[in-house]
mmJSON file of the N, C-alpha and C atoms, coordinates in Angstrom:
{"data_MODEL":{"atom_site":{
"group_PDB":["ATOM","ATOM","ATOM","ATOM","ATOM","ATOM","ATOM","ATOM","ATOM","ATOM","ATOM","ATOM","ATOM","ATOM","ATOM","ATOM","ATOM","ATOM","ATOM","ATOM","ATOM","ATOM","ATOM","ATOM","ATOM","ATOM","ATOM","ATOM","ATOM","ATOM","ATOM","ATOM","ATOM","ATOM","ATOM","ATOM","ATOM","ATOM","ATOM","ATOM","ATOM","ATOM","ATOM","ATOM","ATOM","ATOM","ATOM","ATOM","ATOM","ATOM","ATOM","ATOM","ATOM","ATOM","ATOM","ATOM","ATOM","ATOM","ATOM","ATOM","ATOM","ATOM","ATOM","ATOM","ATOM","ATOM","ATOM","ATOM","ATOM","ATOM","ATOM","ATOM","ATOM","ATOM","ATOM","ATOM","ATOM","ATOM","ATOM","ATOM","ATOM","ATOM","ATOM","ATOM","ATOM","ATOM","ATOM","ATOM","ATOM","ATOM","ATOM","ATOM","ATOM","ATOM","ATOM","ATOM","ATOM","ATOM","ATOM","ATOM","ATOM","ATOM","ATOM","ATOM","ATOM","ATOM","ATOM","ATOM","ATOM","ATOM","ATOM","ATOM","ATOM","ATOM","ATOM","ATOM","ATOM","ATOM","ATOM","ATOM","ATOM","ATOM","ATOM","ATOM","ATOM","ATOM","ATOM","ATOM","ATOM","ATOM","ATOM","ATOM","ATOM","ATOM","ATOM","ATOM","ATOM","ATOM","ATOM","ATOM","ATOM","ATOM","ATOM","ATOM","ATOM","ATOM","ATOM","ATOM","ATOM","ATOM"],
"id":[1,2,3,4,5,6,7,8,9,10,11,12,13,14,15,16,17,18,19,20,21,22,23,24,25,26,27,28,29,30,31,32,33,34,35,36,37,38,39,40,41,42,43,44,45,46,47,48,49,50,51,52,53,54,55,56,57,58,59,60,61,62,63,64,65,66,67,68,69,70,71,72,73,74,75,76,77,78,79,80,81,82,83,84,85,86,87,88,89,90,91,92,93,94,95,96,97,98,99,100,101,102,103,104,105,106,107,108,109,110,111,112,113,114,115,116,117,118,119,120,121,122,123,124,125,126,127,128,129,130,131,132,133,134,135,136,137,138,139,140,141,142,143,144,145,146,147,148,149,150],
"type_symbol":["N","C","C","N","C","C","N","C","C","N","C","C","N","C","C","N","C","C","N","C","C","N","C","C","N","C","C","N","C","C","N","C","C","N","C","C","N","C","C","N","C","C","N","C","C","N","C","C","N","C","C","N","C","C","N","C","C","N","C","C","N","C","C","N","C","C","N","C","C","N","C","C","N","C","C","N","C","C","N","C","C","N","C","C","N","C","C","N","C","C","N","C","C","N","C","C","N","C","C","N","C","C","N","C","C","N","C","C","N","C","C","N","C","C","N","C","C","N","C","C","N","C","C","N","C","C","N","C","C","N","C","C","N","C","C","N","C","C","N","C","C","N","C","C","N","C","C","N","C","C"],
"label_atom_id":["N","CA","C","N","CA","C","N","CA","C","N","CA","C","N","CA","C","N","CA","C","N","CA","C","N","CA","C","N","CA","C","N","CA","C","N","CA","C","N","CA","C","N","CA","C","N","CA","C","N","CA","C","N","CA","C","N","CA","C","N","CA","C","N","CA","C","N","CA","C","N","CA","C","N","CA","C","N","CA","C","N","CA","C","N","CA","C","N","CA","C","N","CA","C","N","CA","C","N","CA","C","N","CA","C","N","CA","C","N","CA","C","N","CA","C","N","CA","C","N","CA","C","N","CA","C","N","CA","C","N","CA","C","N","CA","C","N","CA","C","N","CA","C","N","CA","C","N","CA","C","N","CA","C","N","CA","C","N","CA","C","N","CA","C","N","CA","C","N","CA","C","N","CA","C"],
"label_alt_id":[null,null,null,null,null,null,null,null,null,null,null,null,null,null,null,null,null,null,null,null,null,null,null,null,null,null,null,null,null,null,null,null,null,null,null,null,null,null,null,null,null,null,null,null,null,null,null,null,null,null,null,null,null,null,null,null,null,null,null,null,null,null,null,null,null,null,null,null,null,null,null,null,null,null,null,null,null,null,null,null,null,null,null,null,null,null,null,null,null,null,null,null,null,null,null,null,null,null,null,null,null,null,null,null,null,null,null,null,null,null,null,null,null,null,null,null,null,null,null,null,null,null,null,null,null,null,null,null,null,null,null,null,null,null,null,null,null,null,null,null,null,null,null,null,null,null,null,null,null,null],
"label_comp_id":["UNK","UNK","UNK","UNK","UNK","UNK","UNK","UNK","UNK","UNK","UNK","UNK","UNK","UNK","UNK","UNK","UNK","UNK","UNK","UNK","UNK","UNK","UNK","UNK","UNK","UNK","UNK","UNK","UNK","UNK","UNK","UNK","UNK","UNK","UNK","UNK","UNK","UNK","UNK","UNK","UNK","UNK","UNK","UNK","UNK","UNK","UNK","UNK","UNK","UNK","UNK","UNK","UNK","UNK","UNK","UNK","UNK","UNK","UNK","UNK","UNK","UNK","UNK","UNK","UNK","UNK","UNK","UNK","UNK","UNK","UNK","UNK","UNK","UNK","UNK","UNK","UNK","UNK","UNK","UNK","UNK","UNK","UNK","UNK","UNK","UNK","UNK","UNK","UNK","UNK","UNK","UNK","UNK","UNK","UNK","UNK","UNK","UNK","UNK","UNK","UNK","UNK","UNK","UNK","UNK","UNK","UNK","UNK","UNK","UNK","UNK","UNK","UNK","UNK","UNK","UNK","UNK","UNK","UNK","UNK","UNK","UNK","UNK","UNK","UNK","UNK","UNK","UNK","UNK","UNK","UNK","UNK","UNK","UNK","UNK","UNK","UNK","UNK","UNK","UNK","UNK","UNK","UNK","UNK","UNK","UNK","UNK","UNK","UNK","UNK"],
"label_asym_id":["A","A","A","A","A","A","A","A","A","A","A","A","A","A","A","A","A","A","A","A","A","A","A","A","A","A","A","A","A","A","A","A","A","A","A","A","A","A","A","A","A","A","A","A","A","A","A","A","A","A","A","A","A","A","A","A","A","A","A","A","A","A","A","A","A","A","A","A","A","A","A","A","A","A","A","A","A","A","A","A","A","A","A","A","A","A","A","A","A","A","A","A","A","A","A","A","A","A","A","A","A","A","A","A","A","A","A","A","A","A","A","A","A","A","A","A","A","A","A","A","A","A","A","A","A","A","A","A","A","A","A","A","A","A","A","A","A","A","A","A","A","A","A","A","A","A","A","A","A","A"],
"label_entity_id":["1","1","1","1","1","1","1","1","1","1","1","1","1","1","1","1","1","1","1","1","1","1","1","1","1","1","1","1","1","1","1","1","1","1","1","1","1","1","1","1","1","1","1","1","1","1","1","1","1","1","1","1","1","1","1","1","1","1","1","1","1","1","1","1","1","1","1","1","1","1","1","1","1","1","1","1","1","1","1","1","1","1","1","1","1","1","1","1","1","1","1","1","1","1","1","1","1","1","1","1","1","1","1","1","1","1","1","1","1","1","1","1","1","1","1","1","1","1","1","1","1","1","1","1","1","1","1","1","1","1","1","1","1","1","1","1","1","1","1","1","1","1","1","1","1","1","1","1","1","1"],
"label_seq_id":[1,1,1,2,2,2,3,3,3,4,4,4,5,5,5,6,6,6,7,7,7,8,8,8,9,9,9,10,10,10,11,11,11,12,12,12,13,13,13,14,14,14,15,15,15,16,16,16,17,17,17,18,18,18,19,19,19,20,20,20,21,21,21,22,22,22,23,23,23,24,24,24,25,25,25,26,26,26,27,27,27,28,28,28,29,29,29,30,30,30,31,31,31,32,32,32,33,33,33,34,34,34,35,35,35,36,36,36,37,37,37,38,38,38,39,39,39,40,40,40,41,41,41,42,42,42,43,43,43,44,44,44,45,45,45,46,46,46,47,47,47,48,48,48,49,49,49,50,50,50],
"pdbx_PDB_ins_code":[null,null,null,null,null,null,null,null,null,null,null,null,null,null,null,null,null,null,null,null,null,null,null,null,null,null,null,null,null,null,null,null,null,null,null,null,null,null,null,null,null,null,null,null,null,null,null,null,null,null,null,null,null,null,null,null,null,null,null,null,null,null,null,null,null,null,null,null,null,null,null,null,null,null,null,null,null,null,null,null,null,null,null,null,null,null,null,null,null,null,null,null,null,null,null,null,null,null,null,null,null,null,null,null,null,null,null,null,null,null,null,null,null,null,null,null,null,null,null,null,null,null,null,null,null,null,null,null,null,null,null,null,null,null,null,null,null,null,null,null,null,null,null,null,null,null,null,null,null,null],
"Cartn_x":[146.427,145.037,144.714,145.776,145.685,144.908,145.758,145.346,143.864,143.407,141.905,141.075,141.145,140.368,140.544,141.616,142.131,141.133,141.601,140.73,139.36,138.839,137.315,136.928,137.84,137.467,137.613,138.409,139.275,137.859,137.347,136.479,135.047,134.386,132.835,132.671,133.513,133.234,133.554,134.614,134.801,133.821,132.783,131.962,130.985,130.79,129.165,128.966,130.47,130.456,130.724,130.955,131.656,133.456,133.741,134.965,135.935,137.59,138.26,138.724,137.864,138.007,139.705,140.572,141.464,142.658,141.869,142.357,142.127,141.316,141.207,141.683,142.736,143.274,144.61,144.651,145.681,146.678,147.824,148.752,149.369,149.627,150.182,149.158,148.21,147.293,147.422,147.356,147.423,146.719,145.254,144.631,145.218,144.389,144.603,144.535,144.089,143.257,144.743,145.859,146.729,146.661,146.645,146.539,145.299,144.133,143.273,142.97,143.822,144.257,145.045,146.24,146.512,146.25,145.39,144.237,143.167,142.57,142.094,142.059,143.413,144.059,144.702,145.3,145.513,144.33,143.167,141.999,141.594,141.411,141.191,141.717,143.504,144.236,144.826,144.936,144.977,146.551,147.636,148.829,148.731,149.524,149.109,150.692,151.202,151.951,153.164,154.222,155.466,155.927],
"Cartn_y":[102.191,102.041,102.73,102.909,103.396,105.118,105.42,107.048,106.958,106.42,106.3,106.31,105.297,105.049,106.627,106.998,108.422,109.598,109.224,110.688,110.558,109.53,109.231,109.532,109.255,109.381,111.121,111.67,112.913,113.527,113.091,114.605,114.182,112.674,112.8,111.619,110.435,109.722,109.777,110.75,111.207,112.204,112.352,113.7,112.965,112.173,111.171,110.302,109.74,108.576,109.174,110.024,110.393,110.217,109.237,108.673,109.63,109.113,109.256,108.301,107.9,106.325,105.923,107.077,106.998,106.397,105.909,104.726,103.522,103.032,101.817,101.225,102.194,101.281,101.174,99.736,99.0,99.459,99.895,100.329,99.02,98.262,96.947,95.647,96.089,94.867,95.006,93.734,93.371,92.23,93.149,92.445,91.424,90.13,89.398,87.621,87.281,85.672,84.884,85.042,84.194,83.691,85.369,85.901,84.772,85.193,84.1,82.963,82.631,80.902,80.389,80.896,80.888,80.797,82.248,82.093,80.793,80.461,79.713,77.774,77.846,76.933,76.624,77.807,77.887,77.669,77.987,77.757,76.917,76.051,74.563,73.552,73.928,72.773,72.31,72.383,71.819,72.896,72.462,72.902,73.181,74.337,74.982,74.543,73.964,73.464,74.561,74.522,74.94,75.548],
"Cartn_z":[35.055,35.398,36.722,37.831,38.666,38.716,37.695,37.609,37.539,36.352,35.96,37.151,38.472,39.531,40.33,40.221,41.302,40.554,39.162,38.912,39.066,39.207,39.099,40.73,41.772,42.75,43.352,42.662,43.062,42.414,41.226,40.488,41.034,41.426,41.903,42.977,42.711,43.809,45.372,45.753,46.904,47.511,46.779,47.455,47.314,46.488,46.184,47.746,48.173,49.098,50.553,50.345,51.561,52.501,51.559,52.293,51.004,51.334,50.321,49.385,48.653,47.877,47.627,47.239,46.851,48.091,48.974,50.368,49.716,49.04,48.844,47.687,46.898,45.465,46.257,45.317,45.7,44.304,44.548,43.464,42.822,43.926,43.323,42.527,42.383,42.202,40.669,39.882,38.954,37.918,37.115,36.953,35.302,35.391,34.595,34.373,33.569,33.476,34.402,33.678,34.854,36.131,36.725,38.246,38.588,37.696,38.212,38.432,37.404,37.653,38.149,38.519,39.885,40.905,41.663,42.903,42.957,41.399,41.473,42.234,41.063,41.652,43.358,43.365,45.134,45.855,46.075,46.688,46.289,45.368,44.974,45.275,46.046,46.574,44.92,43.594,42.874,42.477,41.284,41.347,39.784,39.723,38.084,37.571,36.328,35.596,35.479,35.821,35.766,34.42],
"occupancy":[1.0,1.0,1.0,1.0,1.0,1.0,1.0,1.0,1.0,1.0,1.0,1.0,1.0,1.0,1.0,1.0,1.0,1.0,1.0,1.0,1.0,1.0,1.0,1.0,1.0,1.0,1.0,1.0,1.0,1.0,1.0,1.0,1.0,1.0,1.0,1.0,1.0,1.0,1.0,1.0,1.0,1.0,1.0,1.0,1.0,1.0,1.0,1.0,1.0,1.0,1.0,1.0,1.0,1.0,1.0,1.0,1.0,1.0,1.0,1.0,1.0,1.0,1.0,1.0,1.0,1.0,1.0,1.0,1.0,1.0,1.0,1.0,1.0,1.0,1.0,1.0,1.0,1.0,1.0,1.0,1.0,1.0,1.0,1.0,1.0,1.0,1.0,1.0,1.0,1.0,1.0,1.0,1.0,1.0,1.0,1.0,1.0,1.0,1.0,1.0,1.0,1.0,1.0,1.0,1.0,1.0,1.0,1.0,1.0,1.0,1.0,1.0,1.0,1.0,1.0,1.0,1.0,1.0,1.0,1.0,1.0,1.0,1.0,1.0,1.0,1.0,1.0,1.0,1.0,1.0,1.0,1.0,1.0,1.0,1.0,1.0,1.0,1.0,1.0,1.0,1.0,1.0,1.0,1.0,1.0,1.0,1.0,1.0,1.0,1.0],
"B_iso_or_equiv":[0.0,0.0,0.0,0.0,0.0,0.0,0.0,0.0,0.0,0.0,0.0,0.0,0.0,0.0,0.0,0.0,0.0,0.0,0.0,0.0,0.0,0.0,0.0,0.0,0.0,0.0,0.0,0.0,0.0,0.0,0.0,0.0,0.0,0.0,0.0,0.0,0.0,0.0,0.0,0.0,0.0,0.0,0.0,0.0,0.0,0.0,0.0,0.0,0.0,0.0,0.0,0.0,0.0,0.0,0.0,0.0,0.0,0.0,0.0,0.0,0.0,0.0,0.0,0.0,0.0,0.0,0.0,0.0,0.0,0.0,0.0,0.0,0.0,0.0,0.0,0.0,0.0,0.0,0.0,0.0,0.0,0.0,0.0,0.0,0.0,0.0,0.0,0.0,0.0,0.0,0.0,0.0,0.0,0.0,0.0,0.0,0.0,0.0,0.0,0.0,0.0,0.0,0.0,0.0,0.0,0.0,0.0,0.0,0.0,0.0,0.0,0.0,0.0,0.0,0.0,0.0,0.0,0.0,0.0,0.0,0.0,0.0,0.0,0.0,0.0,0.0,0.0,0.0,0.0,0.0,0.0,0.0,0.0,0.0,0.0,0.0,0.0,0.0,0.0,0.0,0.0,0.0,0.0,0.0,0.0,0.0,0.0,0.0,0.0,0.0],
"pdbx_formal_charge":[null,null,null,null,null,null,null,null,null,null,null,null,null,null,null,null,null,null,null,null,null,null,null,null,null,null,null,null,null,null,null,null,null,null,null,null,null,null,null,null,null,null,null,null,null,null,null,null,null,null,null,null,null,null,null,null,null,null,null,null,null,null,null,null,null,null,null,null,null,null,null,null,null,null,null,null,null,null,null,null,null,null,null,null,null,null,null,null,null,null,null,null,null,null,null,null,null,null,null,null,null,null,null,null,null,null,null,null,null,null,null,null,null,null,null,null,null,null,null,null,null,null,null,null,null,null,null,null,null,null,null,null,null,null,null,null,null,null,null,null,null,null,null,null,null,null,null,null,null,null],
"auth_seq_id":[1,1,1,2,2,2,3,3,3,4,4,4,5,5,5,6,6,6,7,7,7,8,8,8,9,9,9,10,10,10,11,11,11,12,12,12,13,13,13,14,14,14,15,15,15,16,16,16,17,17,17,18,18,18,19,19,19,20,20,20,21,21,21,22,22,22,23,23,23,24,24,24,25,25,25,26,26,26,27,27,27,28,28,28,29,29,29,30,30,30,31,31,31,32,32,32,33,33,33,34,34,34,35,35,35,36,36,36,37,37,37,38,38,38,39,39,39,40,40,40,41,41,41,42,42,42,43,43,43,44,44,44,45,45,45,46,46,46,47,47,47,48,48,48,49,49,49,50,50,50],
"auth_comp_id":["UNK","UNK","UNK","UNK","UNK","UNK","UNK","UNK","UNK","UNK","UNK","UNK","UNK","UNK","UNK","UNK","UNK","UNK","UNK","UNK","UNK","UNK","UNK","UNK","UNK","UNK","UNK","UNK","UNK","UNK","UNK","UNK","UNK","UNK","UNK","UNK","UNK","UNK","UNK","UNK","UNK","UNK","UNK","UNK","UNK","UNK","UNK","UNK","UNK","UNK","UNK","UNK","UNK","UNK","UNK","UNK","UNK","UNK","UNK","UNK","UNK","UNK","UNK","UNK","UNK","UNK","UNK","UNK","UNK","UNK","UNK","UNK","UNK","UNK","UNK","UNK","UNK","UNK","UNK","UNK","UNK","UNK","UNK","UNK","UNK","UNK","UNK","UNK","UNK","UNK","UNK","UNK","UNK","UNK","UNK","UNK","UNK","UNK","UNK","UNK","UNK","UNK","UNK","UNK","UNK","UNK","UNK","UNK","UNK","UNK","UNK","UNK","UNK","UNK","UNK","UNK","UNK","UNK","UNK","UNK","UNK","UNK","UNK","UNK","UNK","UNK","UNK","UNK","UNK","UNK","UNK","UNK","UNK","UNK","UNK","UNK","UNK","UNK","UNK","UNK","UNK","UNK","UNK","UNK","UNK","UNK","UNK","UNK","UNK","UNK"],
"auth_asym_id":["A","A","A","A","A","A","A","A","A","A","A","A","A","A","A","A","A","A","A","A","A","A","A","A","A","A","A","A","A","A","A","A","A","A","A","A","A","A","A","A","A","A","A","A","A","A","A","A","A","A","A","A","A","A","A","A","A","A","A","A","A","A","A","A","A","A","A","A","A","A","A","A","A","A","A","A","A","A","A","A","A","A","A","A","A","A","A","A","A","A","A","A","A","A","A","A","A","A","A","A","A","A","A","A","A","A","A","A","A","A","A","A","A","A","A","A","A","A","A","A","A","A","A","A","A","A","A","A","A","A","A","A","A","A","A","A","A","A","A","A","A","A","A","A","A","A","A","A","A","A"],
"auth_atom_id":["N","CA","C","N","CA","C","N","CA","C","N","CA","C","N","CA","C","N","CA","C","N","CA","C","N","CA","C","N","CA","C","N","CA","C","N","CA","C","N","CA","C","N","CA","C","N","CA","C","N","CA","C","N","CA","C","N","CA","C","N","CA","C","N","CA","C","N","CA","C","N","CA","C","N","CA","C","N","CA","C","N","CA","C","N","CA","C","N","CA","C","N","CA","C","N","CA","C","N","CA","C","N","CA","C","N","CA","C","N","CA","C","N","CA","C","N","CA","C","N","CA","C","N","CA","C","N","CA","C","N","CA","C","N","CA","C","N","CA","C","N","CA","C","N","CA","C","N","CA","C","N","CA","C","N","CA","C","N","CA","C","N","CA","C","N","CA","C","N","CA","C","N","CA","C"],
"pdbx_PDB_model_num":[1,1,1,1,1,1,1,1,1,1,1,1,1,1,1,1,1,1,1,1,1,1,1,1,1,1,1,1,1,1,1,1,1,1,1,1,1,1,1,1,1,1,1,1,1,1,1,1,1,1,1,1,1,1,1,1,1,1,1,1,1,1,1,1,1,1,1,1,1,1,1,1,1,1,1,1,1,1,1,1,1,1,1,1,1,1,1,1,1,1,1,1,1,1,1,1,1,1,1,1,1,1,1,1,1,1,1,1,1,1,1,1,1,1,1,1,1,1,1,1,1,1,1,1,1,1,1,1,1,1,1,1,1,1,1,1,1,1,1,1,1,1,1,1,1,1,1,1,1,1]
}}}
């Protein structure tokens, strides 16, 4: 998924914005309902089942 964001930034969003967008992806990030319920839970104080 990474590539997808690079090329999008490499062919119009780096000249649209001005910056080099391709600073702000995170290579390690990993989307998905888990992940979120997880975070969720962590910021809720509440403990997700083993």
């Amino acid at each position: 998924m990474v590539h997808f964001h690079l090329k999008n930034a490499q062919s119009w969003g780096n000249e649209r914005t001005g910056a080099d967008l391709a600073a702000q992806i995170d290579p390690g990030f990993v989307l998905g309902e888990h992940v979120l319920g997880e975070n969720v839970a962590a910021l809720s104080g509440a403990t997700t089942p083993a």
